[in-house]
C-alpha positions in Angstrom: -47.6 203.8 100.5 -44.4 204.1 102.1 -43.1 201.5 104.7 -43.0 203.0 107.9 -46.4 203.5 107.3 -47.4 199.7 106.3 -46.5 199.1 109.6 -48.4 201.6 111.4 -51.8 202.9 109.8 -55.1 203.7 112.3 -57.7 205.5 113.6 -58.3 208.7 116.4 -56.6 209.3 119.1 -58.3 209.5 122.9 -57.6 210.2 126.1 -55.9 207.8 128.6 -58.8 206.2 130.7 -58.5 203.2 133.2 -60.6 200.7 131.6 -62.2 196.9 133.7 -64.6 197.0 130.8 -63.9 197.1 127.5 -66.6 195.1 125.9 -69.8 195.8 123.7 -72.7 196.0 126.1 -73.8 192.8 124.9 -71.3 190.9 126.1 -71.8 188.4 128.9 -69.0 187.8 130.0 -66.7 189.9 132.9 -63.5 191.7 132.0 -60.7 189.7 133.6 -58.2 192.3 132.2 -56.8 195.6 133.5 -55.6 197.9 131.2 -55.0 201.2 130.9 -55.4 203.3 127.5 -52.6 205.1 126.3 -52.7 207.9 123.4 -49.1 209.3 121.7 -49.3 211.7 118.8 -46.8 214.0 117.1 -47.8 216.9 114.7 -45.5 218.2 112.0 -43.9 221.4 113.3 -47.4 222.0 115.7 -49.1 223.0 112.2 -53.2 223.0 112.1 -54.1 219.5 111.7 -57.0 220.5 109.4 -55.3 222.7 107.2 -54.5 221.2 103.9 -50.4 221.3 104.7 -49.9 219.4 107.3 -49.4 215.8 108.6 -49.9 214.2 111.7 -50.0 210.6 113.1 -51.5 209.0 116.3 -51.9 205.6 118.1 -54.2 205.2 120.9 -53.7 201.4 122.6 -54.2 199.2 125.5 -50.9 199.3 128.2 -52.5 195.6 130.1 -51.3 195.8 133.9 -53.2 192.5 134.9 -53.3 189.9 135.5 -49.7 187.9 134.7 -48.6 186.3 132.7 -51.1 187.5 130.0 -50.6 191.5 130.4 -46.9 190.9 129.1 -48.0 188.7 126.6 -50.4 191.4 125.5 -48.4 194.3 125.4 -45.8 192.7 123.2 -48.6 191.8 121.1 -49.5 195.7 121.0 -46.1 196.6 120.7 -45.3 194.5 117.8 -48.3 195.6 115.3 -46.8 199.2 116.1 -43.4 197.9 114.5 -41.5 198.1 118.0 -38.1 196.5 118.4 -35.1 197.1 120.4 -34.0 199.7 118.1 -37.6 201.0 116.9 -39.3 202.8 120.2 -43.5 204.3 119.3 -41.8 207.4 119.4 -39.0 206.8 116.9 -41.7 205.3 114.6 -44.0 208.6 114.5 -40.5 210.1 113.7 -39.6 207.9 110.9 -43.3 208.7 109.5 -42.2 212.9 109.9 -39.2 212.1 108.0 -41.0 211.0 105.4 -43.5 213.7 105.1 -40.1 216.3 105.4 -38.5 214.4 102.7 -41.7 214.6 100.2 -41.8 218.8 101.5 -38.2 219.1 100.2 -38.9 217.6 97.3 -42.2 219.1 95.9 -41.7 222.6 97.3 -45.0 223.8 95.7 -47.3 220.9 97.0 -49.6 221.4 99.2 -50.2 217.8 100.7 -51.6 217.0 104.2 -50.5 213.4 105.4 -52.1 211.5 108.5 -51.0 207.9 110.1 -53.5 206.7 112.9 -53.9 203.0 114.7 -56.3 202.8 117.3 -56.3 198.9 119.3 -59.2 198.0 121.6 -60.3 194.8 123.0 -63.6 194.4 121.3 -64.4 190.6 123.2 -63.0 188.6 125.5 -64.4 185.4 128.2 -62.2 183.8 130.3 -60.3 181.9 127.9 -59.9 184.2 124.8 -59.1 187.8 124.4 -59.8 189.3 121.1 -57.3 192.7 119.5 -58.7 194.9 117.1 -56.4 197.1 114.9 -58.3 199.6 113.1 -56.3 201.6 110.9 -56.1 204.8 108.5 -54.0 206.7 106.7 -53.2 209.0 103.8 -49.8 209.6 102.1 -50.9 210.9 98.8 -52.7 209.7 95.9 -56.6 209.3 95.0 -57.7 208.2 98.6 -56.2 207.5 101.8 -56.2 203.8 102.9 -58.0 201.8 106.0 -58.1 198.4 107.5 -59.2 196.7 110.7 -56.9 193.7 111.5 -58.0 191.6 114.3 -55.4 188.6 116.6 -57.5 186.4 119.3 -54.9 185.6 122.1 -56.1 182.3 123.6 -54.7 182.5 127.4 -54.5 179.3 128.7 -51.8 177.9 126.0 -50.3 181.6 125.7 -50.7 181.6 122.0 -52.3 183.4 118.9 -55.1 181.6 117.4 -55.2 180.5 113.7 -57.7 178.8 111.3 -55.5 175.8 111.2 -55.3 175.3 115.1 -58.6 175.8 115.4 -59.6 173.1 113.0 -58.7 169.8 111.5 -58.1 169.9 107.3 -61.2 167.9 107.1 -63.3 170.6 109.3 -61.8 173.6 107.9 -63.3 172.5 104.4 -66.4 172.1 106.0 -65.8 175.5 107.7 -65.2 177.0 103.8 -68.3 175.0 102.8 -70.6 177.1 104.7 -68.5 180.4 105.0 -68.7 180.5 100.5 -72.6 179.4 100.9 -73.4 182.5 103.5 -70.9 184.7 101.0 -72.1 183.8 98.2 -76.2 184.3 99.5 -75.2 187.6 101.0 -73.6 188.8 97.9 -76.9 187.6 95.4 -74.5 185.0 94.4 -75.8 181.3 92.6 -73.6 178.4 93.4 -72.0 178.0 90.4 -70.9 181.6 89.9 -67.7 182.8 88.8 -66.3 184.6 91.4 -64.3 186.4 89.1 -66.6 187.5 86.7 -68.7 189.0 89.6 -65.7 191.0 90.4 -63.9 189.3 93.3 -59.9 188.5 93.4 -60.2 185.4 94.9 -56.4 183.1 94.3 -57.0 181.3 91.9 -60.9 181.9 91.7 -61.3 180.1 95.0 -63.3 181.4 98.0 -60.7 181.3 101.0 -61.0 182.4 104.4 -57.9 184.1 106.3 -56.9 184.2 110.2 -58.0 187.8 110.1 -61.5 187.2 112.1 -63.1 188.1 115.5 -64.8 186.1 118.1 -68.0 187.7 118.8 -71.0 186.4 121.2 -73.3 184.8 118.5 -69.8 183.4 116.5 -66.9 184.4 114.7 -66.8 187.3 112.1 -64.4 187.6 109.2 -63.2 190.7 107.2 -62.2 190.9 103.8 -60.4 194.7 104.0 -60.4 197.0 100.5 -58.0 195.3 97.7 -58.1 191.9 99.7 -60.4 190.5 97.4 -62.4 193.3 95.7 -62.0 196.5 94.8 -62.0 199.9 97.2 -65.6 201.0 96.0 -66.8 197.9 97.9 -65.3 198.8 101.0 -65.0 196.3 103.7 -66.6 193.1 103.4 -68.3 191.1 106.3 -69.1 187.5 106.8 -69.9 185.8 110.2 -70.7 182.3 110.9 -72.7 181.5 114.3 -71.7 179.6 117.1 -73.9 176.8 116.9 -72.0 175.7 113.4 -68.8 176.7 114.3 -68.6 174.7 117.9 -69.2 171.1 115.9 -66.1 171.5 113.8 -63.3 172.8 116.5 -60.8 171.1 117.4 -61.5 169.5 120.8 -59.0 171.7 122.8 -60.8 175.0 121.7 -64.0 173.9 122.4 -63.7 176.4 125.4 -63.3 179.6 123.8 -66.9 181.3 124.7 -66.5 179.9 128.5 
């Protein structure tokens, strides 16, 4: 997998739409945010995107326009998981990705090789406090099978930042937090307590069950993902844990005991 394309990776493209809802249906909550979605895509030389000679690449993402100051904080939230800097613009970064693909058409004159990049960011949650980014992403550059991931960043509004496990919780609750996250893993995946992780064919560090910052704030919780070659291997695809409300409330750290509000 080449760089530019570490940094860009995704899902379709759409059509811009003015968006004051942007939530699952089962959401409670109102959207607080105005944003407007925004689609940029470049084909190599206008070729047939389906033909097996070709490559393309696509991001589809939220421009927020309200309210300040969290719509600037937002967009340069977007704007960085696209790679943008003061010298990289979303457009030069689908060019980088075309130089790539001309390079590897120069060099193997008689391959026939189609490449695709696409990103596609959505707000999948939000309540007054909290408003959760999803990066789903997918690509192909060659080899046995293309690559995908979903990457998620909970912006908590009133202290402008990006949460973490370790603001979230204390050392002490975050073991407790672990405690119950391996037991619901473990149960989920016909796992005994004493099981060696690696034996049943995870890639845990150092055979320990670990949780990272990539998780979502849902309704009923928090949801973790585990993307392919995290800790298992691409036949098992993404893997899923959530942890409900009611257990995760307890253990937060007093100042985020507002994030569902």
């Amino acid at each position: 997998m080449n760089k530019f394309i570490l940094g860009l990776l995704g899902l379709t493209f759409a059509l811009g739409l003015l968006h004051s809802s942007c939530q699952k249906s089962s959401n409670k909550y109102s959207d607080t945010l105005i944003y407007e979605m925004q689609s940029l895509q470049r084909v190599y030389h206008n070729c047939n995107i389906d033909s097996p000679d070709c490559a393309h690449i696509s991001y589809t993402y939220p421009l927020f326009t309200s309210p300040q100051p969290y719509a600037d904080s937002l967009n340069n939230l977007v704007l960085t998981i696209f790679g943008v800097t003061k010298s990289t613009s979303l457009e030069k970064s689908q060019h980088n990705f075309m130089a790539e693909y001309e390079k590897f058409k120069k060099e193997f004159k008689d391959s026939e090789q189609s490449w695709y990049s696409q990103t596609n960011v959505t707000v999948p949650f939000q309540t007054n406090n909290l408003v959760c980014v999803s990066v789903e992403m997918d690509d192909y550059t060659g080899g046995a099978h293309g690559m995908y991931s979903t990457i998620y960043s909970n912006y908590y509004k009133p202290k402008n930042e990006i949460l973490t496990l370790h603001k979230l919780f204390s050392d002490s609750n975050l073991k407790k937090l672990l405690s119950i996250a391996e037991t619901d893993f473990r149960t989920a995946n016909e796992l005994t307590i004493k099981a060696n992780l690696d034996d049943a064919g995870y890639w845990f560090k150092d055979n320990k069950f670990h949780l990272s910052d990539n998780f979502v704030l849902t309704n009923d919780g928090a949801t973790w993902l585990f993307n392919p070659y995290e800790v298992a291997s691409y036949a098992q695809g993404t893997i899923e844990l959530s942890v409900s409300k009611k257990e995760l409330l307890p253990l937060l750290n007093p100042t985020y005991t507002n994030l569902w509000e």
